[in-house]
RODO-2510 file (C-alpha; in nm, 4 decimals, decimal comma):
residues 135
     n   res          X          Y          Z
     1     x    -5,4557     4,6271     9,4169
     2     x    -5,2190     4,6888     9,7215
     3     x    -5,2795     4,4444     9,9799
     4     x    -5,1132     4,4702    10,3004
     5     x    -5,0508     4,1265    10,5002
     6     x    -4,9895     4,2192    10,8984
     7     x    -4,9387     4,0267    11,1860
     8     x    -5,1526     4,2339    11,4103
     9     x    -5,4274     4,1926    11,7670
    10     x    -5,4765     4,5519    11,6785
    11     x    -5,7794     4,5724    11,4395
    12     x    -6,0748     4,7526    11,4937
    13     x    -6,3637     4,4937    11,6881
    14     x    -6,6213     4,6674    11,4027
    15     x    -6,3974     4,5742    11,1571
    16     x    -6,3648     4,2127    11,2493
    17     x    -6,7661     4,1496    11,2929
    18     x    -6,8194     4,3111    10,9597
    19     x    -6,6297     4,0897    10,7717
    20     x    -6,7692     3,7808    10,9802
    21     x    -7,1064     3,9421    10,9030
    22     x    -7,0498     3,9765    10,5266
    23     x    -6,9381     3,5803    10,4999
    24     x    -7,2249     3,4864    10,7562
    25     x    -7,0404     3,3169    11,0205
    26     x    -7,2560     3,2788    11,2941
    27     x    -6,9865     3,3723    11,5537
    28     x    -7,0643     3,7619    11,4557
    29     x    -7,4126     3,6726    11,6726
    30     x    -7,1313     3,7080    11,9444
    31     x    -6,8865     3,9653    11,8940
    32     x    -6,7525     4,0139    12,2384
    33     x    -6,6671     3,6371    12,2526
    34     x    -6,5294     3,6573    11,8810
    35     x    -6,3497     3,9515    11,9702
    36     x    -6,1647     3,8086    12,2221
    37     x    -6,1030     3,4569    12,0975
    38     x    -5,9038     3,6636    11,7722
    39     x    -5,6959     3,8611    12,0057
    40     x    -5,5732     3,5684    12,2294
    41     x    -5,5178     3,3067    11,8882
    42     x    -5,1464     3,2324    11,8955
    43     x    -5,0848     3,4747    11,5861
    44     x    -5,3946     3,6730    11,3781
    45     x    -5,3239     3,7606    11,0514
    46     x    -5,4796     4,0441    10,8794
    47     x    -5,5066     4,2114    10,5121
    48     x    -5,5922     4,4949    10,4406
    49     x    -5,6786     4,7632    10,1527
    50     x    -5,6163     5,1006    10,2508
    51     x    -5,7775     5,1253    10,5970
    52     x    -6,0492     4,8426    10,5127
    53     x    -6,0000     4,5296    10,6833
    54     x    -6,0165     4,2657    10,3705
    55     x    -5,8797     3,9184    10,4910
    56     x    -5,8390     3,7574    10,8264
    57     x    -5,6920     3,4579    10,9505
    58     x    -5,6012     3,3088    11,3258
    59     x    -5,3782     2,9871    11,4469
    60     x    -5,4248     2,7968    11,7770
    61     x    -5,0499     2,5731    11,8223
    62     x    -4,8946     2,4479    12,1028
    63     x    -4,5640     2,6443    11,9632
    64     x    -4,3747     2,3185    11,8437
    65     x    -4,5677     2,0562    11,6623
    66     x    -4,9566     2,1162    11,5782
    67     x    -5,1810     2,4090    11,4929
    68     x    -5,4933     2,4354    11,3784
    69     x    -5,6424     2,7224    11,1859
    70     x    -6,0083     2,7980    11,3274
    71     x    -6,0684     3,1020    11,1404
    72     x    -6,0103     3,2639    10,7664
    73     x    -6,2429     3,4588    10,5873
    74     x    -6,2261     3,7123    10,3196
    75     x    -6,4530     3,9845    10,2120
    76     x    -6,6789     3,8219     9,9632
    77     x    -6,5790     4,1286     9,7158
    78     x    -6,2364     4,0261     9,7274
    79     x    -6,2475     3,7117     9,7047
    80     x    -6,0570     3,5022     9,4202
    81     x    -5,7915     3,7836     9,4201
    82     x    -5,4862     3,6217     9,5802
    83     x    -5,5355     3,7684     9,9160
    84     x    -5,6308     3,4561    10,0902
    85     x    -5,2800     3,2863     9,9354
    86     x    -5,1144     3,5591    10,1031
    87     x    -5,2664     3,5197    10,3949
    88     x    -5,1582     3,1487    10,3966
    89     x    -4,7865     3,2455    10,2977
    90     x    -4,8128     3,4534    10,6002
    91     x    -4,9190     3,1377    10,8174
    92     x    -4,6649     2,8838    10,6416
    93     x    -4,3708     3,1347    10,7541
    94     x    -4,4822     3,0656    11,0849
    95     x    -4,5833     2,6830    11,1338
    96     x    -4,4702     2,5596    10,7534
    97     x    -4,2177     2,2706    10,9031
    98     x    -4,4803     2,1657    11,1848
    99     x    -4,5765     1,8523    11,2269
   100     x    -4,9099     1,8765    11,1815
   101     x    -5,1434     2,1654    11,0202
   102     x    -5,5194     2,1381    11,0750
   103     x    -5,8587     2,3056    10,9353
   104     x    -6,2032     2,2746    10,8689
   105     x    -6,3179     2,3304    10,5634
   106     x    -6,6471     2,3291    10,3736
   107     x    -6,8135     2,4152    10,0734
   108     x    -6,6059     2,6850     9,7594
   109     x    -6,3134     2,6339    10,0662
   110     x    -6,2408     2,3421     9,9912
   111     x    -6,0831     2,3432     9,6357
   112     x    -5,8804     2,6894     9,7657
   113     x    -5,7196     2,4646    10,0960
   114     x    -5,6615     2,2047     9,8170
   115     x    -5,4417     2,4893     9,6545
   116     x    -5,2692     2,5459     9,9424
   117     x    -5,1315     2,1556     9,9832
   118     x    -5,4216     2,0701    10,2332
   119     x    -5,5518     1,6958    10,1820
   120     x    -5,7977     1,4893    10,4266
   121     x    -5,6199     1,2572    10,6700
   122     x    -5,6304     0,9293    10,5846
   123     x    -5,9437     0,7935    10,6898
   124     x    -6,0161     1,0683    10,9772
   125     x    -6,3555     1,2170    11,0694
   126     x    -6,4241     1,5757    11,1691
   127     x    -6,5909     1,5648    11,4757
   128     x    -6,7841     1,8226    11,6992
   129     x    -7,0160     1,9052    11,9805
   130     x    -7,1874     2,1382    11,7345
   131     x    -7,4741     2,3753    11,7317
   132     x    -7,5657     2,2907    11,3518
   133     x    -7,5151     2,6413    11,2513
   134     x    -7,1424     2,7481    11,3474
   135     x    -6,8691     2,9056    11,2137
***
């Protein structure tokens, strides 16, 4: 399997809301907004198999000491294959020696951020103003 890792805004807004749509994030209820949140992330990562969009991850940073990763989904058919550890490689080039690197993560994510060096914060909460259903 070829897997291509880019640092793109470029990809195709049907692409993007059918992989949110195949993980069923409820952000795909509003692509426009998703859309544009994506393209103005501080760096989108993409992967790709041939011409199909497979893997996608965004980082919001203030360019020196935090970032937070609000986004990464892979296609559920491709999941388990590697591509999200590329994706991640991709992201630790960038904001590896940062100060602090933050996500959410729930449910099968949790064991794969635990892969990737990810551990909870002392005794830290996640907090929201949350809808109950959001992704």
């Amino acid at each position: 399997m070829n897997v291509e890792i880019k640092e793109t805004k470029e990809i195709p807004p049907e692409s993007i809301l059918e992989l949110y749509k195949l993980n069923k994030w409820s952000s795909a209820e509003k692509p426009n907004l998703l859309y544009q949140a994506l393209i103005h992330s501080n760096t989108l990562i993409s992967a790709w198999i041939d011409q199909k969009l497979v893997g996608i991850a965004n980082a919001i940073s203030d360019g020196h000491l935090v970032v937070y990763y609000p986004h990464f989904l892979i296609h559920p058919d491709y999941q388990g294959k590697g591509i999200g550890k590329k994706i991640m490689e991709a992201m630790q080039n960038i904001y590896g020696n940062f100060h602090q690197q933050m996500l959410m993560a729930d449910e099968k994510a949790i064991g794969f951020y635990k892969k990737c060096g990810f551990e909870k914060a002392g005794k830290t909460e996640s907090m929201w103003i949350y809808q109950g259903n959001d992704h």
